[in-house]
C-alpha positions in Angstrom: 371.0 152.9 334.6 373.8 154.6 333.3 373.4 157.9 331.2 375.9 159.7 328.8 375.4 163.2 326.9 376.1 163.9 323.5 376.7 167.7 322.6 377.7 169.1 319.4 379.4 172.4 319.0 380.0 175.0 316.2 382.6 176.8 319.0 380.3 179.9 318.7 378.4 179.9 321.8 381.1 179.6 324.5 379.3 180.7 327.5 376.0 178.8 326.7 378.0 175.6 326.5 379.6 176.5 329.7 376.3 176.7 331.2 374.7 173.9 329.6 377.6 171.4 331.2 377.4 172.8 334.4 373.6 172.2 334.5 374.8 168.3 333.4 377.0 168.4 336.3 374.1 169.7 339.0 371.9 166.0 338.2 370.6 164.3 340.6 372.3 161.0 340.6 375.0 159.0 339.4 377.1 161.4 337.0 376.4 161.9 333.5 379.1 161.2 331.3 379.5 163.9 328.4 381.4 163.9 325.0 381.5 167.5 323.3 381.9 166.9 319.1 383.2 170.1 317.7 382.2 170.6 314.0 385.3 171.8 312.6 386.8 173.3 315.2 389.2 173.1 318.2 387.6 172.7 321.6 390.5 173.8 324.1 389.7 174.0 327.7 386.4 172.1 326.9 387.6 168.0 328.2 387.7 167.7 332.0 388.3 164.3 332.9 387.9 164.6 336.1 384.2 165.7 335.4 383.4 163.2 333.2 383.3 165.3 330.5 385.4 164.2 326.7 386.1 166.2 323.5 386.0 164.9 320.4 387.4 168.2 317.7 386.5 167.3 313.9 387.8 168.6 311.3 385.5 169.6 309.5 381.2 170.4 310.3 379.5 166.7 309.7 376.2 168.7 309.9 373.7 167.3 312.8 373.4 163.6 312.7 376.9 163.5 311.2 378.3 165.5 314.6 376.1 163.2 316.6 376.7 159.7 315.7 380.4 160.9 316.0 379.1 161.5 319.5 377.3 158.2 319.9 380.6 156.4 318.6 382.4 157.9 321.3 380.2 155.8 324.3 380.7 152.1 322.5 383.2 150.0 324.2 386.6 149.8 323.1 387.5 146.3 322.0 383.9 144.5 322.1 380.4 145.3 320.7 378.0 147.0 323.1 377.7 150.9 325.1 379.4 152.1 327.7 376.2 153.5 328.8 372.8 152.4 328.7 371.2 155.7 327.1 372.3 158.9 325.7 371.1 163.2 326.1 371.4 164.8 322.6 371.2 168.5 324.0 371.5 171.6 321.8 374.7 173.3 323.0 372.7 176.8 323.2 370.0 175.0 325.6 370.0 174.3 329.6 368.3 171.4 332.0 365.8 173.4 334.1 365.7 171.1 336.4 368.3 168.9 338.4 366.0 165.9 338.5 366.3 165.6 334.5 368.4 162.8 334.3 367.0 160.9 337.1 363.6 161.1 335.7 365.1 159.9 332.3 366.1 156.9 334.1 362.9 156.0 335.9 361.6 156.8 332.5 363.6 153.9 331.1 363.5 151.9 333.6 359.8 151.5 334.0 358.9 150.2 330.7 361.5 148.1 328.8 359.9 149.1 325.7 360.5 152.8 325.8 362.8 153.6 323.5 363.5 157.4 323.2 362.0 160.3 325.1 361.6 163.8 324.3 362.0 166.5 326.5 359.9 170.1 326.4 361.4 172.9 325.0 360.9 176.3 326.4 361.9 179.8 326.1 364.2 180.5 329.5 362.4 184.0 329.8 358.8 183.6 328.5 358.2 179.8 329.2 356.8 179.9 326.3 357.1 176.3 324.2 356.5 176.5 320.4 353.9 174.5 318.9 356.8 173.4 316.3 358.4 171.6 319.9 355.3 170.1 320.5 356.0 166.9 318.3 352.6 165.7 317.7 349.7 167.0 315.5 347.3 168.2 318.8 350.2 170.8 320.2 347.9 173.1 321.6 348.8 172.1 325.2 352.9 171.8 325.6 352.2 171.2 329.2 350.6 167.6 328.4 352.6 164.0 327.8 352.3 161.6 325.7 353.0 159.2 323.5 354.4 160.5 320.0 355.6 159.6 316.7 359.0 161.3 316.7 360.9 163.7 319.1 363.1 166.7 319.1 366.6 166.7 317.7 368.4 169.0 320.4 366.4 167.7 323.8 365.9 163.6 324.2 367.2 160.7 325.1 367.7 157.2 323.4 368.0 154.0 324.8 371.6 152.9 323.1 369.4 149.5 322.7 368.0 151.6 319.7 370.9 152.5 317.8 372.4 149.1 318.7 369.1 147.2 316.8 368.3 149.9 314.1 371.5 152.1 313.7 372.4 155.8 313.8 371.1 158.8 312.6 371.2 159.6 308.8 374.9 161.3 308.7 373.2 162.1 304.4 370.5 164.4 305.7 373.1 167.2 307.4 370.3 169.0 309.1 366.6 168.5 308.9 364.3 165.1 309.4 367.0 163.3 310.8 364.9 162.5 314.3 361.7 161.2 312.2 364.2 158.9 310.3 365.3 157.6 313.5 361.9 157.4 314.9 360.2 155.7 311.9 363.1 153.0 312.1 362.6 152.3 316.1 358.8 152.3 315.8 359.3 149.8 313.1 361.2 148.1 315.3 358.6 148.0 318.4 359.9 150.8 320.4 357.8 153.4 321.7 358.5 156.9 322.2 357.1 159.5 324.5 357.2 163.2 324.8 357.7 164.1 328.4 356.6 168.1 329.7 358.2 167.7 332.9 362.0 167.2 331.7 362.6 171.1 330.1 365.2 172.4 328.1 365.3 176.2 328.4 366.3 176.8 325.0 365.6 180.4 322.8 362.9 181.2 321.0 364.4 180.8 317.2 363.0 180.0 313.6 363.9 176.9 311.5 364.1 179.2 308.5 367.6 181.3 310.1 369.4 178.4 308.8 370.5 179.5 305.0 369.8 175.8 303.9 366.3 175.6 305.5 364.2 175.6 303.0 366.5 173.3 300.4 367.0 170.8 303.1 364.0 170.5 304.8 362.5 169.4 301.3 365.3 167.4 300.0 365.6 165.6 303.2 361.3 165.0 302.9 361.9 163.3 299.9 364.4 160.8 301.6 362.5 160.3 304.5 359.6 158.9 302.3 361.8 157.1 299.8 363.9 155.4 302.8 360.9 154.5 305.0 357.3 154.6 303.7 355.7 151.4 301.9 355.7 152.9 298.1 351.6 153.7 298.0 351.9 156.2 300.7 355.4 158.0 299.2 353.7 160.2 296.7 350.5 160.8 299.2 353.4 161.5 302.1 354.9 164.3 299.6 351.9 165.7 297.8 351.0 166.4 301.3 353.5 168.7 302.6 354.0 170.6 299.1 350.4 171.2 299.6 351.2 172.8 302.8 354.2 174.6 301.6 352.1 176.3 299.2 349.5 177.2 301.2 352.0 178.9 303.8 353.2 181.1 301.0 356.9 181.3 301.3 358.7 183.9 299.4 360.0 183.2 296.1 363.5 182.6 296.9 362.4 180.4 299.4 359.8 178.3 297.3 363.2 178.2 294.3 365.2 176.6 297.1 362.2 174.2 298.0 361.6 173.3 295.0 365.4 172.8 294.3 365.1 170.5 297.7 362.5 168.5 296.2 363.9 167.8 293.0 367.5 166.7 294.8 365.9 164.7 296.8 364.7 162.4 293.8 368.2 162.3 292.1 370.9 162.1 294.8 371.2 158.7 296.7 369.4 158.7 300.5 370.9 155.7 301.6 369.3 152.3 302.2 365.4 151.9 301.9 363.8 149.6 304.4 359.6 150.8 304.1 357.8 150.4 307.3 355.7 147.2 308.3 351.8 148.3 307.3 351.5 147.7 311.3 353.7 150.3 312.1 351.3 152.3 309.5 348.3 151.8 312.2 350.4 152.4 315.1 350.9 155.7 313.4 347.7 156.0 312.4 346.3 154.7 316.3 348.7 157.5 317.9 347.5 160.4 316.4 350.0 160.8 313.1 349.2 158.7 310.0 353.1 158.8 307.5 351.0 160.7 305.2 352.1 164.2 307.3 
């Protein structure tokens, strides 16, 4: 099984991106191919074709999904349909594999059941160990130690059988930052993949908060609302968001934040999402059977 790397870059973190490609290089295995997006800016020194690593220098920031599909784009094969790989890394370029046996786990991973579709690695803070519960992506995160099988994964630490994009597309280049990885996940569950978060491929990564971002708190709503309008049968759309402005109430965010949600949430009904295709009410139970009903 062949594997690729995507890796998008602001240019701001030099030496962690240095580090992160030389832990790619240490796999086990056959090589890893990498292409390195920069958002906006110039990349020099970066490409090393002898390594197997490619640049790719935008010009300007496509946000997340917009920097990785650029990525993904850069595996297809020139000329005819189809990957030049059969599944991709999507690594934060602040993070680094742990482990040298990442990528060949990925591929026994992938290789053992043909309906495994993406896989999310653990997160953890390279000096604590410490995983957040926010990288645990399931409802019961109390244990970030345990596997299993999950409803969505983490944006900065997976890989995706390039089967997936091929069947159900790319990530949403219209959400920037935020939601993007549900969107994807919703769309390959529909589609009959599975997905499983895995504790023994680690991403040392730092211990951060969502909310640094300046456009948290407007994004992470707007992008809610498009999540539900793109994905969820229409019944469960205003359960799915009455939800979660319960819970942003009850967490008590400060005013400036709660004007930026609730400027979030109302762009999210007025400005196009892109394409709605609502889940099958089966892919409602699976949800429902794994732990995570579309309603949260």
């Amino acid at each position: 099984m062949r594997l690729g790397a995507v890796i998008i870059t602001m240019g701001n973190r030099p030496d962690e991106l240095k580090a992160l490609l030389d832990s790619v290089a240490r796999q086990e295995g056959d090589p890893v191919e990498v292409v390195v997006v920069g958002q906006g800016v110039g990349l020099p020194g970066i490409a090393d074709p002898s390594a197997g690593i490619r640049t790719v220098e935008l010009p300007e920031n496509l946000g997340i999904p917009g920097g990785r599909n650029v990525g993904i784009e850069a595996f297809r094969t020139a000329g005819r349909d189809g990957f030049d790989v059969d599944a991709l890394l999507f690594l934060d370029d602040d993070g680094l594999l742990e482990r040298t046996d990442t990528a060949e786990l990925c591929r026994q991973a992938f290789a053992e059941d043909p309906r495994l579709g993406i896989v999310s690695f653990r997160i953890a803070d390279p000096d604590t160990g410490e995983t957040q519960r926010r990288h645990v992506p399931r409802l019961r995160a109390s244990d970030p130690l345990r596997s299993s099988r999950v409803t969505t994964f983490l944006g900065g630490a997976n890989a995706v059988r390039t089967a997936v994009f091929e069947q159900v597309g790319a990530l949403p280049a219209e959400f920037f930052y935020a939601h993007e990885e549900t969107d994807l996940a919703w769309r390959a569950l529909d589609a009959g993949w599975l997905i499983d978060y895995r504790a023994d491929m680690v991403l040392l990564h730092p211990k951060t908060a969502p909310s640094r971002h300046a456009v948290y708190h407007r994004m992470v709503a707007r992008n809610r609302v498009w999540l539900a309008r793109r994905n969820l049968p229409a019944p469960l759309v205003p359960v799915y968001l009455g939800v979660w402005m319960a819970l942003t109430l009850v967490r008590k965010p400060s005013a400036p934040a709660l004007k930026a949600w609730f400027g979030g949430f109302r762009e999210g009904w007025t400005v196009p999402c892109g394409p709605r295709r609502p889940m099958k009410w089966r892919t409602v139970w699976r949800l429902t059977r794994l732990g995570r009903p579309p309603v949260i």
